[in-house]
C-alpha positions in Angstrom: 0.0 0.0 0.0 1.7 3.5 -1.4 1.0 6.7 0.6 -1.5 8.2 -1.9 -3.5 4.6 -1.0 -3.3 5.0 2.9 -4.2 8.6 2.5 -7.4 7.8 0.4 -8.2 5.6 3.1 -7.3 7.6 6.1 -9.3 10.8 4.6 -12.2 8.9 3.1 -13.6 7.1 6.6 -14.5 9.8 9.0 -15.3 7.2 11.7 -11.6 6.7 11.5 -10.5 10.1 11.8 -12.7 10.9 14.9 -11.6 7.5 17.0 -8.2 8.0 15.5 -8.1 11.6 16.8 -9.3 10.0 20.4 -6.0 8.1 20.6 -4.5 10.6 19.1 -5.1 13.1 21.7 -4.5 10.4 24.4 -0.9 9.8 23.4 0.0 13.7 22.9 -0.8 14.5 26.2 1.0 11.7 27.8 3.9 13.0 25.8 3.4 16.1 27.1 3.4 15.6 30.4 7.0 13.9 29.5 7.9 17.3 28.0 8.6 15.1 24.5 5.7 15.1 22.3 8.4 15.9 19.4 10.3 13.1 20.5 7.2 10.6 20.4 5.8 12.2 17.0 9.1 11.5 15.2 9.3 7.5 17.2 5.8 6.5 15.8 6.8 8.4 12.1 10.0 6.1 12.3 8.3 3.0 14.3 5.8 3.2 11.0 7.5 4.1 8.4 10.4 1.8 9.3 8.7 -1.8 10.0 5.3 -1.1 7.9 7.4 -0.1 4.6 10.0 -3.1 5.0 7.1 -5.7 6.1 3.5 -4.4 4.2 2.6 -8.2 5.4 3.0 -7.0 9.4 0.8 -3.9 9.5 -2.0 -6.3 7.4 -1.1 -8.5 10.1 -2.1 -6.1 13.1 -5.2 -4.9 10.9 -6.8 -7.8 10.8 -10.0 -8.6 12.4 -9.6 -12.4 11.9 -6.4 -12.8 13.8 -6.7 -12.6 17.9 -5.4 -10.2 20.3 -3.0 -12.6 22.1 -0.8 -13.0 18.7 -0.4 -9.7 17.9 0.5 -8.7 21.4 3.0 -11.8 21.0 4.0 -10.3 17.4 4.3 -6.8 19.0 6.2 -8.2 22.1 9.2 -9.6 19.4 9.1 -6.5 16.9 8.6 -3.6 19.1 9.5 -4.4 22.9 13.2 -3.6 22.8 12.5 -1.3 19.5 10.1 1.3 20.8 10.2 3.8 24.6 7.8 2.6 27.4 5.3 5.2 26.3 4.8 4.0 22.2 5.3 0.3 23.0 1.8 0.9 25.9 0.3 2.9 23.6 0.2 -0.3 21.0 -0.7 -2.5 23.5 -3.4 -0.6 24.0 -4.6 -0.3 20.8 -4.1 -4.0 20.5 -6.4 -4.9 23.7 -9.0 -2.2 21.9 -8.7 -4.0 18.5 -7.7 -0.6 17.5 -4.1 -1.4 15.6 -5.9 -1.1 12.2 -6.2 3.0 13.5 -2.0 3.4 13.4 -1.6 5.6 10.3 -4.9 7.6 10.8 -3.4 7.8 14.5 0.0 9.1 13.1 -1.8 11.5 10.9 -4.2 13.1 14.1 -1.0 13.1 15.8 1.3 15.2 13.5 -1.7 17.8 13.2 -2.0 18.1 17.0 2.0 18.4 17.5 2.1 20.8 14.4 -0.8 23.1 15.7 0.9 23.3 19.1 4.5 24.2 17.1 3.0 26.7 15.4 3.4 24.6 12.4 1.4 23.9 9.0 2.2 21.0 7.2 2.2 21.4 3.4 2.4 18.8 0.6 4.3 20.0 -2.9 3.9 17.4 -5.4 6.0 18.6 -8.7 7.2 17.1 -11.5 10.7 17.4 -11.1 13.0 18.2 -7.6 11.8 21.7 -6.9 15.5 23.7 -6.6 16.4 25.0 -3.4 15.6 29.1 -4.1 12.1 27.9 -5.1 11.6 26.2 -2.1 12.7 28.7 -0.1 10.0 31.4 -2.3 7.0 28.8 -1.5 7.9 28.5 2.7 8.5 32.4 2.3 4.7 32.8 0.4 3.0 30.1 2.4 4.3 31.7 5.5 2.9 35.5 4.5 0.1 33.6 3.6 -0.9 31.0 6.6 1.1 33.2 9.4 2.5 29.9 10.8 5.7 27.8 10.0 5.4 25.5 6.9 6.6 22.3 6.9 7.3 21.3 3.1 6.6 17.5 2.1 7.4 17.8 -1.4 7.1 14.4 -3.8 7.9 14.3 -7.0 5.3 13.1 -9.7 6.5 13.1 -13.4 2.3 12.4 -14.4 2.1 16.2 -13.8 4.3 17.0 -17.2 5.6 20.3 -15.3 4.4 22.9 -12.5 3.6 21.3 -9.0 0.5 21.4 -6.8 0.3 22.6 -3.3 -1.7 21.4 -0.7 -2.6 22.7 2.9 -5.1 21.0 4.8 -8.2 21.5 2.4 -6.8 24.5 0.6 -5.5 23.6 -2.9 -3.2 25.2 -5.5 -3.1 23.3 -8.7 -0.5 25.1 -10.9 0.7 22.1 -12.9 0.9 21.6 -16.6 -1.1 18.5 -16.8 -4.2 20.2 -15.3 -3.6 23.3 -17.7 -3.5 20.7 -20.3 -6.6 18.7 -19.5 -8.7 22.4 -18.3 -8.0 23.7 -22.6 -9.1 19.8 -23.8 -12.4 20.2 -21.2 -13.3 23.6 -23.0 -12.1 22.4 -27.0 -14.9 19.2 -26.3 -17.4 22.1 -24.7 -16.8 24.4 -27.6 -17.4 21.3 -30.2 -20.5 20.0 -28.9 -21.5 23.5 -28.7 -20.9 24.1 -32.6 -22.3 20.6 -33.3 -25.6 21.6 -31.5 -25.4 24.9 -33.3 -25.3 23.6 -37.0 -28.2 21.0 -35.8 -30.2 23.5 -34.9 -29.9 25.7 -38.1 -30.4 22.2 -40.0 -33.5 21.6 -38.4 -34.6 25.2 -38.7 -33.6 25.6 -42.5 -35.2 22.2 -43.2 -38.8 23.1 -41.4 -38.4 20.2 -38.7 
């Protein structure tokens, strides 16, 4: 599962975000009171992106509603025990004695929000069609941060489907500046224009012929 898949399905199930925002909540304030919600944001980003990436197989393993809670506490025992801090590695058990370990990623996501918000932070995705060069990263965080008043965080990806440009994305705000969409915007309005000349001459045939 790529990232544009688990996004679709984070974003797409409300249900998840709100009980994933519940957890969510939960494990930043435990953090907090540690005086290292940083530090457990960027464990669970590694935790995930480390075992999940290298193993897809595991995190369909945890997911699974067929598969009982005292394996995957066994499973996360040997993977995470000597892995993960006291907090993350209770945190999953918990989850797991919830049947909640399907929730990780939409967890992550509510997580990096909440630490961001309290930073002072707004995560941004770039997606461009080539590497975006250094002084044109540093013109977007300049206009994004004029523009939102808070620090952005660039994610940038590159995506050669978009032919040139890039497209931004904060939160629900979007800015689509790419070729492809510039492209497929003149093709929309060339078939409009068309069927609106087709129609056109059908209607002066029918007129001129007295139908």
């Amino acid at each position: 599962m790529n990232d544009q898949e688990n996004n679709e399905r984070i974003y797409g199930d409300v249900g998840a975000q709100r009980i994933a925002g519940v957890y969510a909540e939960a494990l930043f304030k435990a953090a907090e009171k540690q005086a290292n919600g940083d530090e457990i944001l960027e464990e669970l980003e590694g935790l995930i992106g480390d075992v999940f990436q290298k193993d897809p197989l595991f995190e369909a393993f945890l997911a699974s509603g067929a598969i009982g809670r005292d394996r995957k506490a066994k499973a996360l025992e040997a993977v995470f025990e000597n892995r993960a801090g006291p907090l993350i590695y209770n945190f999953l058990g918990v989850l797991n004695q919830h049947g909640r370990l399907d929730l990780l990623r939409p967890i992550l996501v509510a997580l990096r929000d909440l630490t961001d918000q309290r930073s002072g932070r707004i995560r941004v995705q770039v997606r461009s069609a080539v590497a975006l060069p250094v002084d044109q990263q540093n013109r977007l965080h300049q206009t994004l941060q004029q523009t939102f008043n808070l620090e952005p965080v660039l994610v940038a990806t590159v995506d050669p489907e978009l032919l040139g440009g890039m497209v931004v994305r904060v939160g629900d705000w979007l800015y689509d500046a790419s070729v492809r969409t510039h492209i497929e915007n003149l093709r929309n309005q060339l078939i409009a224009r068309s069927s609106h000349e087709i129609q056109s001459r059908r209607d002066r045939f029918c007129t001129a012929s007295g139908n």
